[in-house]
BAZA-402416 format. One record per atom (N, C-alpha, C, O): residue in one letter; z, x, y. Coordinates in steps of 0.2 Angstrom, whole numbers, plus 5000, padded with zeros to 4 digits. Last residue first. Layout:
BEGIN
aZXY...
***
This chain:
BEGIN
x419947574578x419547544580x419147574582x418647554585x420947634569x420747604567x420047564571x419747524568x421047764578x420747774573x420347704571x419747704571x421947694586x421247724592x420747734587x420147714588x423047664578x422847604584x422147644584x421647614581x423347794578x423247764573x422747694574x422247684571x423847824592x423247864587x423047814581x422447804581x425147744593x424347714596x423847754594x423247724593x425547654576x425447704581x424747714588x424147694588x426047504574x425647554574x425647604578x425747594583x427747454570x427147444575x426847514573x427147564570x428347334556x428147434559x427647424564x427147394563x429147214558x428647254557x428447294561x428447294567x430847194556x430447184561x429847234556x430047284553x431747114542x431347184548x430947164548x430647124545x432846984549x432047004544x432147074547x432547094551x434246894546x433946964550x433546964545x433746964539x434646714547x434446774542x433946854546x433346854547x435846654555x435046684553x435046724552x435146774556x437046554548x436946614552x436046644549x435746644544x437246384550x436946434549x436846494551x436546504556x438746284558x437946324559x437946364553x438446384551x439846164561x439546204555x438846244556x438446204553x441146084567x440446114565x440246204562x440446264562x442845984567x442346034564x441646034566x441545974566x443945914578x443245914575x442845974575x442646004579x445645864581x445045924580x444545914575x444545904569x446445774594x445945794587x445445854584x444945864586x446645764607x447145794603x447045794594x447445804589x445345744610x445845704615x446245704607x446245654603x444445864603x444545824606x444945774606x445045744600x444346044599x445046004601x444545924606x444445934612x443346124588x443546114595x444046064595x444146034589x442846264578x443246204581x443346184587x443446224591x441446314569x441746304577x442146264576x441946214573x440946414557x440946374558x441546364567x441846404570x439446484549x439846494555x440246424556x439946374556x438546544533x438946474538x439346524544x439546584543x438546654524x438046594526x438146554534x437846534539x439746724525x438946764528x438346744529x437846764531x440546644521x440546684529x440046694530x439746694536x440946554513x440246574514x440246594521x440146554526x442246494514x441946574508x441446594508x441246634505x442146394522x442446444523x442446524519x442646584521x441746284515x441346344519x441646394519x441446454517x442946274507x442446294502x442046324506x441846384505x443646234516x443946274513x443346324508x443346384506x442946094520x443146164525x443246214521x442846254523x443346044507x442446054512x442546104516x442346164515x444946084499x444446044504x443846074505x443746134505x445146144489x445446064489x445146034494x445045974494x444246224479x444446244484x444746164485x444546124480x443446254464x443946284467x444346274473x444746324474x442446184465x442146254463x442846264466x442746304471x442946044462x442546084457x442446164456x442446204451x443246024474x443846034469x443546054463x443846084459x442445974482x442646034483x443046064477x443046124475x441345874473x442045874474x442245944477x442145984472x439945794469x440145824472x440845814475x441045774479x439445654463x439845694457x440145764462x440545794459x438545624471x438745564470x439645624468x440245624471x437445704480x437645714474x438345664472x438745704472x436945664492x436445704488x436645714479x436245734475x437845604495x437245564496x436745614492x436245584490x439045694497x438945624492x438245584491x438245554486x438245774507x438445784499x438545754495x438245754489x438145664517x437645694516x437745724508x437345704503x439645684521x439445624520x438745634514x438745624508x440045824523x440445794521x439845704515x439745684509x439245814535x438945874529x439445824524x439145784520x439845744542x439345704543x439045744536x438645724532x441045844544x441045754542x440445714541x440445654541x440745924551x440745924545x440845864541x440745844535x438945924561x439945904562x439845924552x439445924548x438046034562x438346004559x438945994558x439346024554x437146154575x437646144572x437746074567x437146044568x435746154582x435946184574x436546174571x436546174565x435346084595x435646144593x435746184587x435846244588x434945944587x434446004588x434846064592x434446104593x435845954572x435945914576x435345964581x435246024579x436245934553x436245964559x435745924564x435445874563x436245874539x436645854547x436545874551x436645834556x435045904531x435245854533x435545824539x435345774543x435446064531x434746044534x434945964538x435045964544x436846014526x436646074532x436046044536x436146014542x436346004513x436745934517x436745964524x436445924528x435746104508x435046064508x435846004512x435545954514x436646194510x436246214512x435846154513x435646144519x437446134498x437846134505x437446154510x437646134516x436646154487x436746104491x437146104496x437146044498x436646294486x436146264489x436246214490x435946194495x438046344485x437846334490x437146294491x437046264496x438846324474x438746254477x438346274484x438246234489x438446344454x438446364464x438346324467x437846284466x439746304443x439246284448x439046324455x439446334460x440846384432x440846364439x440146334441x439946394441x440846484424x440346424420x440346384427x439846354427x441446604427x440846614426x440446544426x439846544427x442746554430x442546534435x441846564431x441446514434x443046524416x443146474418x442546474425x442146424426x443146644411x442746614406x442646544413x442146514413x443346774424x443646734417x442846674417x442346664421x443446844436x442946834431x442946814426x442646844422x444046824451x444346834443x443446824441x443046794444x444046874464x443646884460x443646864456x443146894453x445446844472x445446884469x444946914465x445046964463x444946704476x445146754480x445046814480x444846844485x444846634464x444346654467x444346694473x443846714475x446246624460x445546644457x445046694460x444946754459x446746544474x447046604471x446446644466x446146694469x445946434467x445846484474x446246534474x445846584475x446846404456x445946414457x445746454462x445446504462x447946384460x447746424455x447146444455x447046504455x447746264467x448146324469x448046384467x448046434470x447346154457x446846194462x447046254468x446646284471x447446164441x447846164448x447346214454x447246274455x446645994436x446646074436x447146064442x447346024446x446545874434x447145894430x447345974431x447846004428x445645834442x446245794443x447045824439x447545804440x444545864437x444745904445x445345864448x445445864454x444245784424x444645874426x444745904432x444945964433x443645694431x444445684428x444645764428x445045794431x442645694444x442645714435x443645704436x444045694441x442045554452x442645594452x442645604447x442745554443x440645484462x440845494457x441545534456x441645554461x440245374474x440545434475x440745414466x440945354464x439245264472x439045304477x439545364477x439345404480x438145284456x438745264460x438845294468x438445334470x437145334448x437045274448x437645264455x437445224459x437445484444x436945474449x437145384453x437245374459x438245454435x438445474440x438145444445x438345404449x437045394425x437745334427x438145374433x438345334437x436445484424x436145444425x436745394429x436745364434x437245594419x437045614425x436745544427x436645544433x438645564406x437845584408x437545544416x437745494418x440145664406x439645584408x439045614409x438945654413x440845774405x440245764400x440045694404x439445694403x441845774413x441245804418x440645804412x440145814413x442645594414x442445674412x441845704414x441345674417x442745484428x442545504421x442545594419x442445644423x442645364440x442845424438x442645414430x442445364426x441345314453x441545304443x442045354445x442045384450x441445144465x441445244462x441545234455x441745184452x440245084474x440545064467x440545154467x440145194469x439844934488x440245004486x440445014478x440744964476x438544844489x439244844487x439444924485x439144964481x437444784488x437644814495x438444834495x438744824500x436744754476x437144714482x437444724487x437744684490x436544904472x435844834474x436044774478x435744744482x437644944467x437544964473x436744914475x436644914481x437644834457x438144834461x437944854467x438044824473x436744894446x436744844452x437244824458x437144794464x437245014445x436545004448x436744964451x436844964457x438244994437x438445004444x437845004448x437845004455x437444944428x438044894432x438044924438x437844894443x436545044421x436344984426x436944964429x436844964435x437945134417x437445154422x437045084426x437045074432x438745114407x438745064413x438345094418x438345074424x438345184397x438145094396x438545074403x438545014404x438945324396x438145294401x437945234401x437445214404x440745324400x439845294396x439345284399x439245244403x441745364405x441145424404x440645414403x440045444404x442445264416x442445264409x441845334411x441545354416x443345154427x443345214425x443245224419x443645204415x442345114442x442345094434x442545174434x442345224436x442945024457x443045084451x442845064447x443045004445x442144944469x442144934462x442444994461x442145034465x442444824483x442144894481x442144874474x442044814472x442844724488x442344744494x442144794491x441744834494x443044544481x443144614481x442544654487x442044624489x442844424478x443644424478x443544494482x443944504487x441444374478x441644394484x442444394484x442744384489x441044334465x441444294467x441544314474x441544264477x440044424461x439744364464x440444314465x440244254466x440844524457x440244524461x440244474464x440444474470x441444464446x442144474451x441444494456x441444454461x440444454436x440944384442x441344394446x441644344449x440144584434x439744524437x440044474439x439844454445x441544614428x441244644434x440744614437x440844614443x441444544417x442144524422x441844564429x442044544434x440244604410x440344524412x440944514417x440744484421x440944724409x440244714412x440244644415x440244634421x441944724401x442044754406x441344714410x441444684415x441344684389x441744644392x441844644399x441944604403x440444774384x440244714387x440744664389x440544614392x441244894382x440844894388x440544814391x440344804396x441844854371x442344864377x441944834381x442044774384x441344864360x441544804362x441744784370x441744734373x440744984350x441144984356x440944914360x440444904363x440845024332x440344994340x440944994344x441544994342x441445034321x441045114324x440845094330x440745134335x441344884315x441544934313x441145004317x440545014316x441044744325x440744804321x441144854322x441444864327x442144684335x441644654327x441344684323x441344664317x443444734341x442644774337x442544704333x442944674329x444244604354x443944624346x443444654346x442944634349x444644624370x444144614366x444144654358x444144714357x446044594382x445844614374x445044594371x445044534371x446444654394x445944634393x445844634387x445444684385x447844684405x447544724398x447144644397x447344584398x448144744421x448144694415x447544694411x446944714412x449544854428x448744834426x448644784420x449044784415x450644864437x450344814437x449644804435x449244764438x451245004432x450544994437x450344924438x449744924440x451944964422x452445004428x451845014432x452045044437x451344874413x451944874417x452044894422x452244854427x450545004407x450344924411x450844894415x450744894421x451245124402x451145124409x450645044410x450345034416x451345064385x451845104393x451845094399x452245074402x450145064383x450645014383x451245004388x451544964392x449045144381x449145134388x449545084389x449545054394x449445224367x449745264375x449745224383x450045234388x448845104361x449745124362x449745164368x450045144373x447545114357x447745094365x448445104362x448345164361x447645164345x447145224349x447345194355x447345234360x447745074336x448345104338x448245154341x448645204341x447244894340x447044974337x447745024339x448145014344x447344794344x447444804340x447444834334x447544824328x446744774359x447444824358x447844794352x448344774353x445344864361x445544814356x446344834355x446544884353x445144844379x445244884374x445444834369x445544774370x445044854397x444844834394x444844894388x444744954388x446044864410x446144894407x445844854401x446244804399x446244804429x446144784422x445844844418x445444884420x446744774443x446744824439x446644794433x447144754431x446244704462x446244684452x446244754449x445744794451x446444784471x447044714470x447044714464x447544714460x446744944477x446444904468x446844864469x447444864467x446144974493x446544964490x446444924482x446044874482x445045134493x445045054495x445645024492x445645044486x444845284494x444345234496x444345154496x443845114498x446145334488x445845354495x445345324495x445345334501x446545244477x446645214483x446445234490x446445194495x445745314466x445445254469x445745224477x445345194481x446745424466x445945434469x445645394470x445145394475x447845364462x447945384470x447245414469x447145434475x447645294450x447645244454x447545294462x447245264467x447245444443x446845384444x446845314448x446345284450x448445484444x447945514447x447545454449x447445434455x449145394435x449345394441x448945434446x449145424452x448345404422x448345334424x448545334434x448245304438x448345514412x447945524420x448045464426x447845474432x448545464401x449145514404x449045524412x449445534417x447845374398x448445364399x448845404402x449245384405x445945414400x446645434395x447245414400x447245434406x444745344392x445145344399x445745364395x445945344389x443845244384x443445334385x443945354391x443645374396x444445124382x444145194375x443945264378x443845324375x444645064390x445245114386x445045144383x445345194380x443945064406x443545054399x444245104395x444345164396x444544974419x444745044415x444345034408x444444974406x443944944435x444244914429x444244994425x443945044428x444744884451x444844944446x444644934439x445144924436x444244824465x444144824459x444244854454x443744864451x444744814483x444544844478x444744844471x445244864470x444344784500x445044764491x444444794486x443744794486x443944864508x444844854511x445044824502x445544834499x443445034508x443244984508x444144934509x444644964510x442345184514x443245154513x443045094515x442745074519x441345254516x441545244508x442245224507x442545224502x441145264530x441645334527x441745294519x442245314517x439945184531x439845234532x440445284529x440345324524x440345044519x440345064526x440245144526x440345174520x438944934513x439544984510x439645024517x439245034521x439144754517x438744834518x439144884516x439744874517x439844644509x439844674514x439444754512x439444794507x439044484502x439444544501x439344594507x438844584511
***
């Protein structure tokens, strides 16, 4: 198996869809977020499609080239899915067909999978809802909530421009400690930090980290509202522009000097 590469861009790539926890409407998001990290030769979409809860994803198989996987409930209430998904995933591993994995579902049952996956040196993203529990994020090397897919991030920054204090930005996440603790990470012994290396670092500290979370469509954009944290510099190399990123240092007061009477008393 191939090493996961430094920018998390891999050349074939794995898509599978757990149908119980993935909604049909997202299908075409979902294919252009996995393409930014690898092309999806295998598309499979695992579900009992003799339930009338897969219908919405009947539609769009066809018109995405994805192929539908049927596993029967044997138990009533149980979810069947996940072990099908699992075993096709182990053998597309050890086939070497593939250079990455998407799994798109919410469930913490595939938390080991992707474990192991990332144990073979193999690149694995999740998409899912921002409810997925933190174990199976953590487990991946780049995570993607489904609602920074559905929100309009035009709108958000507008938002946040304005101050809005609505219900939505109050529940927002503060992202500067972590942008501070990828900061520490990159920087260089001058202090600055290319932003593509802070860029890297955030994945690595948080798999589930998206600019698109706290409102902004890009990393630049998000520094860019901590003016009074961050500094940032562009420069022009052989007709390319590369970003850094410094800290601005924090002004202490200076401590009160003594007076020299005071000086003469104390000694």
């Amino acid at each position: 198996m191939k090493n996961i590469p430094k920018n998390n861009k891999v050349d074939k790539m794995a898509m599978l869809i757990d149908g119980d926890n993935a909604q049909p409407s997202l299908i075409v998001k979902l294919m252009a977020e996995a393409g930014k990290y690898g092309a999806p030769t295998i598309r499979r979409i695992y579900g009992d499609w003799t339930t009338p809860q897969m219908n919405g994803w009947k539609e769009c198989l066809n018109n995405h080239a994805i192929q539908p996987i049927q596993q029967f409930r044997y138990t009533v209430g149980k979810n069947a899915t996940d072990s099908a998904l699992i075993i096709d995933a182990m053998d597309l591993l050890h086939s070497g067909l593939v250079d990455g994995f998407c799994i798109v579902s919410s469930d913490s049952d595939y938390t080991r999978l992707a474990t192991r996956i990332r144990e073979e040196g193999t690149f694995v993203m999740g998409i899912g809802q921002r409810k997925t529990p933190k174990p199976f994020v953590n487990a991946c090397n780049v995570f993607i909530f489904t609602e920074n897919l559905t929100d309009d991030i035009d709108e958000k920054i507008e938002q946040s421009e304005k101050g809005s204090s609505d219900s939505t930005s109050q529940q927002r996440p503060n992202p500067v400690p972590l942008l501070k603790e990828a900061f520490t990470m990159s920087a260089d012994e001058d202090g600055w930090a290319h932003l593509g290396m802070m860029g890297t670092n955030l994945r690595q500290l948080d798999p589930s980290f998206d600019p698109r979370t706290f409102g902004y469509g890009q990393l630049l954009q998000l520094i860019s509202a901590y003016k009074d944290i961050f500094i940032i510099r562009k420069e022009e190399d052989k007709g390319r522009s590369a970003v850094y990123v410094k800290r601005k240092e924090s002004r202490r007061r200076a401590p009160r000097k003594k007076s020299t009477e005071a000086a003469h008393n104390n000694g």
